[in-house]
Backbone as CSV, one residue per row, in Angstrom:
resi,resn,N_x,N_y,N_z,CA_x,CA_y,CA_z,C_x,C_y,C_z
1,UNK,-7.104,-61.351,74.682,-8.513,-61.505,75.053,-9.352,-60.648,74.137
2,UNK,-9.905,-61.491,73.597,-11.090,-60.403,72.588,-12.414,-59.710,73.370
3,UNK,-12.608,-58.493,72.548,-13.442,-57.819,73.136,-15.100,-58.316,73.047
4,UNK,-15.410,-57.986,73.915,-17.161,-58.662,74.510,-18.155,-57.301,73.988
5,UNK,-18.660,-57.434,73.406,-19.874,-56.364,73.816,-20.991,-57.148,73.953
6,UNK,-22.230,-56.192,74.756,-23.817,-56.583,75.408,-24.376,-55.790,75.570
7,UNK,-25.501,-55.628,75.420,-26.541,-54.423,76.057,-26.611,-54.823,77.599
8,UNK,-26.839,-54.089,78.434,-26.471,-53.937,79.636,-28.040,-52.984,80.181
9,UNK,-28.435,-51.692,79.256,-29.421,-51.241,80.094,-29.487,-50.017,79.166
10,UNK,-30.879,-49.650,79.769,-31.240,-47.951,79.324,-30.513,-46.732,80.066
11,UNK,-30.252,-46.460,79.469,-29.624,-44.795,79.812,-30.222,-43.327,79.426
12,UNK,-31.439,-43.550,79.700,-32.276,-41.769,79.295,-32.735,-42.444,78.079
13,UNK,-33.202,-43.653,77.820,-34.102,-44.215,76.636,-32.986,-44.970,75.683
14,UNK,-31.867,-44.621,75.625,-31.014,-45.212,74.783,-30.225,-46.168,75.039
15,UNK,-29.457,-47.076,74.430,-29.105,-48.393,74.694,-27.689,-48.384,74.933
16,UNK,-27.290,-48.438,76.130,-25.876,-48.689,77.076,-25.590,-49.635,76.460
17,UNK,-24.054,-49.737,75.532,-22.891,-51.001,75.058,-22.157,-50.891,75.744
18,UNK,-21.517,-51.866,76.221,-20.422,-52.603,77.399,-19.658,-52.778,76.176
19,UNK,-18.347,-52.584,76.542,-16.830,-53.152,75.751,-16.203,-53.317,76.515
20,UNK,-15.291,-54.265,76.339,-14.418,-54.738,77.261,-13.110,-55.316,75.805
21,UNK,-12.663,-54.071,76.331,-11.173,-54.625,75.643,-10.018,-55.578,75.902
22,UNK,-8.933,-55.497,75.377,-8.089,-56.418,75.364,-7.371,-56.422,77.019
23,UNK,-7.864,-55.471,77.452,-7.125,-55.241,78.808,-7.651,-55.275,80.041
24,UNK,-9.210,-55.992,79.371,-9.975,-55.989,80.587,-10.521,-54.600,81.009
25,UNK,-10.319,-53.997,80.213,-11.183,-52.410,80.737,-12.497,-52.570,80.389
26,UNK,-13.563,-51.727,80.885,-15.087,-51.949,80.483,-15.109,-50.555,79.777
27,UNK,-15.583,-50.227,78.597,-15.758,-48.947,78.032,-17.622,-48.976,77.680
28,UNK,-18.338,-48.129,77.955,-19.694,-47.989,77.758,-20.346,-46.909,77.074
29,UNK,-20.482,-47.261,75.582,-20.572,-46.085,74.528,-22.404,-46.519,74.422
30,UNK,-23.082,-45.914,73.824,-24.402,-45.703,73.675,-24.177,-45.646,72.205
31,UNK,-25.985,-45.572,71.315,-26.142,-45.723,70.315,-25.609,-44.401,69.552
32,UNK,-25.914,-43.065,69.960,-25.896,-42.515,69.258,-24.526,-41.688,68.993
33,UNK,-23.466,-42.221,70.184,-21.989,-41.991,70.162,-21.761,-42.926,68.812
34,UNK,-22.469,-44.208,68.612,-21.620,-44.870,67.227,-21.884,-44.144,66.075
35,UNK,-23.169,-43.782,66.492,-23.683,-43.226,64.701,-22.974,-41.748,64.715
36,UNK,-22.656,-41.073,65.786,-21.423,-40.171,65.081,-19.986,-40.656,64.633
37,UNK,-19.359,-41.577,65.491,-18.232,-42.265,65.087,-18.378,-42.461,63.563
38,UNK,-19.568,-42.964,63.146,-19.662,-43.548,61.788,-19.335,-42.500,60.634
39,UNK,-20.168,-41.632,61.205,-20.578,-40.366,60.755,-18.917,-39.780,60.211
40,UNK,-18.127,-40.076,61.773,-16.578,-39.120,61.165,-16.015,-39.582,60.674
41,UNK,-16.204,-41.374,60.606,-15.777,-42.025,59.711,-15.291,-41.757,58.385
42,UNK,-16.734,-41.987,58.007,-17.237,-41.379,57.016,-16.504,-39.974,56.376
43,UNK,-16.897,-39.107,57.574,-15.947,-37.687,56.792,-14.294,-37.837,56.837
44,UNK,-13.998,-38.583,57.609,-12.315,-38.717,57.024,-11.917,-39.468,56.231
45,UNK,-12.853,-40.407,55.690,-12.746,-41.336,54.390,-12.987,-40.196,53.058
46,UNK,-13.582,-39.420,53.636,-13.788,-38.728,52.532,-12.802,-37.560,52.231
47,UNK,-12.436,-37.097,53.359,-11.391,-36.256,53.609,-9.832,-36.734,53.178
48,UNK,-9.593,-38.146,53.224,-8.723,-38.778,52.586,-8.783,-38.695,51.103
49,UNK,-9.746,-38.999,50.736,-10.063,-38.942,49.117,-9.971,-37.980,48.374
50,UNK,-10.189,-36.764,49.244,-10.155,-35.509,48.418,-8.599,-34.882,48.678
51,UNK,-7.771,-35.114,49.619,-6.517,-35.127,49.683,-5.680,-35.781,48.875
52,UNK,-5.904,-37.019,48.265,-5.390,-37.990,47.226,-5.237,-36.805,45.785
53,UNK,-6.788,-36.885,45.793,-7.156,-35.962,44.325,-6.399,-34.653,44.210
54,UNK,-6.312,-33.760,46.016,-5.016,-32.780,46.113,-3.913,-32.897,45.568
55,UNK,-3.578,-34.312,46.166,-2.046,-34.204,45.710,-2.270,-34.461,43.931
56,UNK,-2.666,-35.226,43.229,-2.820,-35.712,41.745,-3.037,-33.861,41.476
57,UNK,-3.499,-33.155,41.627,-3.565,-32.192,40.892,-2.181,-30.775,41.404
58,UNK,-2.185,-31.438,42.383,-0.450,-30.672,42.822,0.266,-31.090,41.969
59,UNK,0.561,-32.777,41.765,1.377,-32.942,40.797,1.069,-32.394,39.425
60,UNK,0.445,-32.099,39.104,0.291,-31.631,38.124,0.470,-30.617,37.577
61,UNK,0.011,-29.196,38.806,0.196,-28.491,38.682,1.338,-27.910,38.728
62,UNK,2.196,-28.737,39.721,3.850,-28.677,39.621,4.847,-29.082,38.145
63,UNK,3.900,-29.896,37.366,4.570,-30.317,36.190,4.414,-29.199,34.992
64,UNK,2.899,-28.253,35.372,2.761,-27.154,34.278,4.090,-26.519,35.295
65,UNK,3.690,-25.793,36.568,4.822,-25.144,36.418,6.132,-25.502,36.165
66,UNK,6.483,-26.773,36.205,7.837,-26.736,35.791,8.070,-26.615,33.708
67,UNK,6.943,-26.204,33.668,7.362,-26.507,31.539,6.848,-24.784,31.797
68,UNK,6.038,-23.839,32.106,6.299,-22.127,32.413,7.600,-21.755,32.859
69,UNK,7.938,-22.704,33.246,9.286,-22.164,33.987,10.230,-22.277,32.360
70,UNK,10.931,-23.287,32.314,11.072,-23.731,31.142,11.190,-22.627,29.703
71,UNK,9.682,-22.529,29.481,8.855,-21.510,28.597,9.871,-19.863,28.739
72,UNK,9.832,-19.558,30.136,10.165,-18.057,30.260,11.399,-18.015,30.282
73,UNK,12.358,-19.210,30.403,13.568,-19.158,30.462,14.105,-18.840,28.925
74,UNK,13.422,-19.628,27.740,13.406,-19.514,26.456,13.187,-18.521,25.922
75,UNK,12.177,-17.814,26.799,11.761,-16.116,26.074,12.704,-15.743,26.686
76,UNK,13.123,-15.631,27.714,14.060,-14.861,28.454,15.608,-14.688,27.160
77,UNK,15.935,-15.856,26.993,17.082,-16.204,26.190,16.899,-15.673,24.823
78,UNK,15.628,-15.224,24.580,15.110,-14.697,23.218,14.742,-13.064,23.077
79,UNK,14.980,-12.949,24.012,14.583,-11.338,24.474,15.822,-10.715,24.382
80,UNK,16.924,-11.185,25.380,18.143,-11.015,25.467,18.952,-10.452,23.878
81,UNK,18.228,-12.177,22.976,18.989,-12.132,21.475,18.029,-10.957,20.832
82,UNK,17.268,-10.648,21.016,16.412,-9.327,20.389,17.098,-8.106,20.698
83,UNK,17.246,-8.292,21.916,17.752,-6.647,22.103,19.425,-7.006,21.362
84,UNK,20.456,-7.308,21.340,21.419,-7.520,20.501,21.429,-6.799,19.017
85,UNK,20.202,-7.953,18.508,19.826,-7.618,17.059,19.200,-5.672,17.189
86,UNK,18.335,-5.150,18.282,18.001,-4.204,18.389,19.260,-2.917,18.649
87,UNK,20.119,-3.338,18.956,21.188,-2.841,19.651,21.923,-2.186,18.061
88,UNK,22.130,-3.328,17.964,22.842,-3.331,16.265,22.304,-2.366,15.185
89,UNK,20.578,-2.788,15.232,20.207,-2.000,14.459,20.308,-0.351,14.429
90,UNK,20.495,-0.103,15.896,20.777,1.146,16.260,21.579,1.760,15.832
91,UNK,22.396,1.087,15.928,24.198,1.575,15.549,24.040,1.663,14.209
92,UNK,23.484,1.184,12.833,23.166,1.289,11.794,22.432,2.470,11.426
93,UNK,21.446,2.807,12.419,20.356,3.567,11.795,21.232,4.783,12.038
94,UNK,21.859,4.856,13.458,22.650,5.930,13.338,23.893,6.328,12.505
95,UNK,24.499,4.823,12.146,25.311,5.909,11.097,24.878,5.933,9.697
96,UNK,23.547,5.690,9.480,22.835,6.360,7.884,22.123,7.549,8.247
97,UNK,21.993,7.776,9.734,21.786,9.267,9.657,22.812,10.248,9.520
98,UNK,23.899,9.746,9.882,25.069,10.284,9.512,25.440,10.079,8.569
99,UNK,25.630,9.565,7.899,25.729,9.418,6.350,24.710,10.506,5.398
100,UNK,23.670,10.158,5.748,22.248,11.076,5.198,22.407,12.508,5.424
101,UNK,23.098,13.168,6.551,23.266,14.324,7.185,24.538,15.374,6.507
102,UNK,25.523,13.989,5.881,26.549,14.537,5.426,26.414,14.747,3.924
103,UNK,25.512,14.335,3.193,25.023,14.273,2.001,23.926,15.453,1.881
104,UNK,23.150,15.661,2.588,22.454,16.475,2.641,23.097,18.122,2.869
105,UNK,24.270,17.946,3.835,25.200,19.329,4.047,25.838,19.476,2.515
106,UNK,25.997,18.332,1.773,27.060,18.783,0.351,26.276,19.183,-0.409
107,UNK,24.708,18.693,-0.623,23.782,19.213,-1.791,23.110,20.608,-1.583
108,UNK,22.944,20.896,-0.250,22.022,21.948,-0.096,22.670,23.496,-0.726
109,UNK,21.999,24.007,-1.657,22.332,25.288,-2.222,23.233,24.874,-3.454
110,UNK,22.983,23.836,-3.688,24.409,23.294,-4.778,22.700,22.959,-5.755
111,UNK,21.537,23.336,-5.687,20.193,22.440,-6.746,19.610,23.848,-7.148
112,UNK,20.061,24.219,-8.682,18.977,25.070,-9.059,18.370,24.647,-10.386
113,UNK,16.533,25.250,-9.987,16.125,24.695,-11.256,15.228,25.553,-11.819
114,UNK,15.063,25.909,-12.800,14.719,26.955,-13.744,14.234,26.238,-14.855
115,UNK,12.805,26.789,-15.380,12.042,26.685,-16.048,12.485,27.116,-17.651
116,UNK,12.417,26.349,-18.503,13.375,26.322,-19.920,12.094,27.578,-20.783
117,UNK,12.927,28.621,-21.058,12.403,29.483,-21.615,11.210,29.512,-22.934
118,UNK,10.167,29.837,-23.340,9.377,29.575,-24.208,9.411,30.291,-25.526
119,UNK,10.162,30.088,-26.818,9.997,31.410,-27.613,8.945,31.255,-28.655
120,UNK,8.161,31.763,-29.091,7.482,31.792,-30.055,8.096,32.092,-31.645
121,UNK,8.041,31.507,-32.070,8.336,31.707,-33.893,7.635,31.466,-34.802
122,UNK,7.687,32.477,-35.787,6.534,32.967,-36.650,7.360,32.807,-38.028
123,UNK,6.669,32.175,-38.850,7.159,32.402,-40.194,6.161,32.945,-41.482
124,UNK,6.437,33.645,-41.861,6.021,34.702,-43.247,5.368,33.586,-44.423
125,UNK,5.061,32.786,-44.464,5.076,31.970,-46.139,4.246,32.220,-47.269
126,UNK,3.062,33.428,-47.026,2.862,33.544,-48.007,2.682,35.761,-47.462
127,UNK,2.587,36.499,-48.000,2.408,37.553,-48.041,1.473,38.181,-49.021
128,UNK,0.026,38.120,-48.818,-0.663,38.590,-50.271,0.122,38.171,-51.875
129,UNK,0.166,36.904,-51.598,0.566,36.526,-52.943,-0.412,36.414,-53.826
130,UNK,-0.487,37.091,-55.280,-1.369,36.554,-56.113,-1.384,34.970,-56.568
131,UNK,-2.235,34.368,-56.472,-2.294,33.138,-57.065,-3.014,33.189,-58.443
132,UNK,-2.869,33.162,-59.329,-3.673,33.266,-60.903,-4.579,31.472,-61.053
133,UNK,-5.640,31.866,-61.900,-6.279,30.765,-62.280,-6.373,29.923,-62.476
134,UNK,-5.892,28.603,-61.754,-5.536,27.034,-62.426,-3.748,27.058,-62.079
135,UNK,-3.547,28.148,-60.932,-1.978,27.627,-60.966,-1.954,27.383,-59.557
136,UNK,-0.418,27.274,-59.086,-0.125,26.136,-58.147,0.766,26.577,-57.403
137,UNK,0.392,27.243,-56.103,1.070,27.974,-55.121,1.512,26.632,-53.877
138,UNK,3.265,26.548,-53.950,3.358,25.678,-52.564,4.186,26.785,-51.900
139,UNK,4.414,27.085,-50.323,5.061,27.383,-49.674,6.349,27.711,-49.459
140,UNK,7.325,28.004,-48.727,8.248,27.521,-48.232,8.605,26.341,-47.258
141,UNK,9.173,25.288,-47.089,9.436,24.292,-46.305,9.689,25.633,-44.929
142,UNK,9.162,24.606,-43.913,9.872,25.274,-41.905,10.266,23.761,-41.660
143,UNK,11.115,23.963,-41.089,11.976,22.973,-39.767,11.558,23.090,-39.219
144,UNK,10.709,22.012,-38.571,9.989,22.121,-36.902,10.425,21.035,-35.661
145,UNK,12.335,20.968,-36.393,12.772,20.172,-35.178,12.435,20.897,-33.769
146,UNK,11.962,19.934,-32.677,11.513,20.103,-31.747,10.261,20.527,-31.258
147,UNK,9.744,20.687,-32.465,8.310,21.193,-32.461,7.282,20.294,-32.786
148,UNK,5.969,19.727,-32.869,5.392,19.277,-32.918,3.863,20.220,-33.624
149,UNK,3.508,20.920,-32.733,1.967,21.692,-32.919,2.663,22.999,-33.208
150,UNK,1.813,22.968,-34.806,1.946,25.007,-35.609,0.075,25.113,-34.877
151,UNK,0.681,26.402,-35.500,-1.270,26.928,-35.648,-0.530,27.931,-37.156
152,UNK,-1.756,27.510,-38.214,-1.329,28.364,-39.398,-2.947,29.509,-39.441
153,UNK,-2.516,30.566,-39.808,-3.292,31.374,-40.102,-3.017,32.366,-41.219
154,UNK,-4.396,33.015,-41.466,-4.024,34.250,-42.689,-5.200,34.725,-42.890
155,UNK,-5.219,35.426,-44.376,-5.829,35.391,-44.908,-6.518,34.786,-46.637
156,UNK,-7.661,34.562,-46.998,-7.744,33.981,-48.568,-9.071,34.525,-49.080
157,UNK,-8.818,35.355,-50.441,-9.606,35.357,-51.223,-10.893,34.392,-51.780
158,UNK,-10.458,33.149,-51.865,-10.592,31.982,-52.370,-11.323,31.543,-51.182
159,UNK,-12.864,31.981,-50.959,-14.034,30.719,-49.922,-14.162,29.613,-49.423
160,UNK,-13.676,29.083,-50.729,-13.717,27.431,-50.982,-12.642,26.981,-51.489
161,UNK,-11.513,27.640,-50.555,-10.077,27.123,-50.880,-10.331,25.832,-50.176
162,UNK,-8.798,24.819,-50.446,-8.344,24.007,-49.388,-6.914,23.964,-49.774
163,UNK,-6.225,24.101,-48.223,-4.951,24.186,-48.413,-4.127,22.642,-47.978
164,UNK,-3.647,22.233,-48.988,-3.249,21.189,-48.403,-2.379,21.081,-47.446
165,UNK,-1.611,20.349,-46.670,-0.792,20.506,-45.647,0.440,18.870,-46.412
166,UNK,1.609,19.204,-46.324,2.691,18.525,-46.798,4.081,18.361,-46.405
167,UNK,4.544,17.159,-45.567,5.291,16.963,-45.344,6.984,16.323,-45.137
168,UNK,7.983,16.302,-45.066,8.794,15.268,-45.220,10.161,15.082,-44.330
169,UNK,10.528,14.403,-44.152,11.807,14.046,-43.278,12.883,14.527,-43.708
170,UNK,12.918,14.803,-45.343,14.665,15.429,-45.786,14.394,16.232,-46.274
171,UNK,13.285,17.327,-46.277,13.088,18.917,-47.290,13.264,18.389,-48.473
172,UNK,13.218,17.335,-49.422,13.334,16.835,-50.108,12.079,15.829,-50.846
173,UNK,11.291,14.932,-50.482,10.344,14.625,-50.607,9.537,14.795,-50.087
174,UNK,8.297,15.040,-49.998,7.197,15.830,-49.609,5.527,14.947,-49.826
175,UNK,4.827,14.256,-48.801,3.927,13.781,-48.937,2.835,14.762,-48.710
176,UNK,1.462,14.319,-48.799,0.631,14.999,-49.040,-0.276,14.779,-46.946
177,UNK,-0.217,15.561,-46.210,-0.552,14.601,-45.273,-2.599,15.186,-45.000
178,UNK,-3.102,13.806,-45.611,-4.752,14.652,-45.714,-5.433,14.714,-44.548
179,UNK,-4.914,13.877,-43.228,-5.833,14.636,-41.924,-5.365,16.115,-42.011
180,UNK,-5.025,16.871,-42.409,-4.341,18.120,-41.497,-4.881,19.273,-43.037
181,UNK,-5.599,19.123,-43.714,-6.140,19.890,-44.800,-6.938,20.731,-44.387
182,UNK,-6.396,22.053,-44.647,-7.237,23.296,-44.363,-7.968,23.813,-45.183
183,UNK,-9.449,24.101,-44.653,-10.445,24.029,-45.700,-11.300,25.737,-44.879
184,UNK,-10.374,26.661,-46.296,-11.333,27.912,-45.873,-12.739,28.416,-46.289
185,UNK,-13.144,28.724,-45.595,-14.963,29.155,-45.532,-15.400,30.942,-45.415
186,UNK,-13.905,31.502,-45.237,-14.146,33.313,-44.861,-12.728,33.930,-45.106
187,UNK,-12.871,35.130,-45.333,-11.418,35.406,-46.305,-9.971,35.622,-45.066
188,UNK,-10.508,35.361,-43.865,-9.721,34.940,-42.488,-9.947,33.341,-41.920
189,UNK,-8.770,32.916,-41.450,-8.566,31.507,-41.421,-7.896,31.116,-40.368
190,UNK,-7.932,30.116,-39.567,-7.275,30.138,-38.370,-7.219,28.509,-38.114
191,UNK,-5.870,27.609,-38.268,-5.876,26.282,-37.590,-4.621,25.263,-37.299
192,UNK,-5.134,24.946,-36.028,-3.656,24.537,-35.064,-3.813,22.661,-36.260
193,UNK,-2.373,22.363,-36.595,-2.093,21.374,-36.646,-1.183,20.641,-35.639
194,UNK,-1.072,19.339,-36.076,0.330,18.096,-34.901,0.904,17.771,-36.053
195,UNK,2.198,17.852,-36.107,2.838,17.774,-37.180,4.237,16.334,-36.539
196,UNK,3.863,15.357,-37.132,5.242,14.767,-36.141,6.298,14.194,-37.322
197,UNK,6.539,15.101,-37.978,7.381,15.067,-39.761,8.301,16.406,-39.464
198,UNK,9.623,16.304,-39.638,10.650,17.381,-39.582,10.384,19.023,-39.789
199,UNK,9.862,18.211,-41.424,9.484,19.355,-42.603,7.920,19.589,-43.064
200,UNK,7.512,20.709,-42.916,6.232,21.284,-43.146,5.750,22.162,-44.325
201,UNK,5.141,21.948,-45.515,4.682,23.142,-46.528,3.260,23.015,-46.649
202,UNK,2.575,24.310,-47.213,1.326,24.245,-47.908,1.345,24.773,-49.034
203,UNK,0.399,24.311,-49.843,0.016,24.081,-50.650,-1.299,24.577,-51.480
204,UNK,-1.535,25.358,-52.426,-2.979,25.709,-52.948,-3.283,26.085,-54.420
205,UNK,-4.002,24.807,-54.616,-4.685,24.989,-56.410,-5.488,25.517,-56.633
206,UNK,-5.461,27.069,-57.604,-6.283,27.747,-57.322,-7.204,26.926,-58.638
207,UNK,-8.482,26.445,-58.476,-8.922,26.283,-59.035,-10.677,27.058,-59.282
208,UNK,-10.395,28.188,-58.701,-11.335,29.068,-58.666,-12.525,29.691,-59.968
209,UNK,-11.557,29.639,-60.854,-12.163,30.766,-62.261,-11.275,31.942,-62.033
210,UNK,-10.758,32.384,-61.173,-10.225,33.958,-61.263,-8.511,33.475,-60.510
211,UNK,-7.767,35.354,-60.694,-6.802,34.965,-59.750,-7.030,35.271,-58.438
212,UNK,-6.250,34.989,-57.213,-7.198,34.951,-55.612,-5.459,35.377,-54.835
213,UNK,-5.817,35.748,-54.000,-4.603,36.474,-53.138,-4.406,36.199,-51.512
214,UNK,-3.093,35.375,-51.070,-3.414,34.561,-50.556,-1.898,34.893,-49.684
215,UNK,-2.432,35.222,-47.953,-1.885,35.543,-46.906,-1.425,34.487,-45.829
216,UNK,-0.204,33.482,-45.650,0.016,32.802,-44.610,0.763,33.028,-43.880
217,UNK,0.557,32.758,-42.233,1.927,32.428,-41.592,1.873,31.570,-40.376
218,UNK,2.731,30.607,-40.570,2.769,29.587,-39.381,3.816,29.993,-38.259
219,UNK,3.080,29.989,-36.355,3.871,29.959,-35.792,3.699,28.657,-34.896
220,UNK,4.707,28.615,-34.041,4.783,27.308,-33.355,5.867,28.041,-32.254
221,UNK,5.999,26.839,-31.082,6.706,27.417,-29.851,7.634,26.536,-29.004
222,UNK,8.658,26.861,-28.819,9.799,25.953,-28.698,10.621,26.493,-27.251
């Protein structure tokens, strides 16, 4: 039997519905009982919908956590292999400290070092020698293996001397070397040469007018 509804009457201004269900019962709802019905309708339709969207983002959120899970299991398994490799390295570092420790016990007091002594040497080459007018005073050759820088000094008669400076590899031939020409101006004379030639002489033409008297000596330091 299908259900009947009718307006039937006022009830405090509002409109009494008769139902009569399948069972013959009379049920009598008013207007504003439907428009809440509608009303919760309404909110459990909606309440359904947003439960749907719950679960879609549960699943989801269950699928990140299951790939974090995943993730930490991998670090986990990678952490593990770190400390190994860390483990190892240990055992290494410690025995190059031991190694390092035992090397260090064999050298200590076994290192001395001392500063290579400095001597100065002086050579005589000329001694107030007369030089006469138009003649030709050379030196004695010095060996200056290991040496490099003389300083020659003296004294000269001769103002406007110049002493040449002359060198060679076998005491045997002898070039003329003209950066290193000493050119006196006062009857005292004073000048450091670099000599990078074995063998060292000087040299002086007196070409003055008179004879001139003429004081050298080169030292150097080895």
């Amino acid at each position: 039997m299908s259900a009947i509804t009718q307006i039937v009457g006022q009830v405090s201004g509002a409109s009494s519905l008769l139902s009569v269900d399948s069972s013959g019962r009379a049920l009598t709802f008013d207007a504003t009982s439907h428009t809440k019905l509608d009303t919760l309708e309404t909110t459990l339709t909606a309440c359904e919908t947003d439960l749907a969207a719950l679960e879609v983002l549960q699943t989801s959120t269950n699928t990140k956590l299951d790939t974090l899970e995943t993730t930490l299991t991998a670090v986990e398994t990678d952490a593990a292999a770190i400390e190994v490799l860390i483990t190892s390295t240990n055992t290494k570092l410690d025995t190059l400290e031991t190694t390092n420790n035992a090397i260090q016990t064999a050298v200590e007091g076994t290192l001395s070092v001392s500063a290579p002594a400095i001597t100065a040497t002086n050579s005589v080459l000329e001694n107030a020698t007369a030089v006469a007018d138009g003649a030709t005073e050379t030196t004695a050759s010095v060996d200056l293996t290991g040496v490099r820088r003389c300083a020659v000094f003296g004294s000269h008669t001769d103002n406007t001397a110049n002493i040449q400076v002359e060198v060679s590899a076998d005491d045997s031939n002898f070039f003329t070397n003209t950066e290193q020409t000493i050119f006196i101006t006062s009857n005292n004379y004073y000048k450091t040469i670099d000599i990078d030639a074995r063998y060292v002489r000087l040299k002086y033409v007196n070409g003055s007018g008179g004879s001139k008297t003429w004081t050298c000596n080169l030292s150097r330091k080895a």
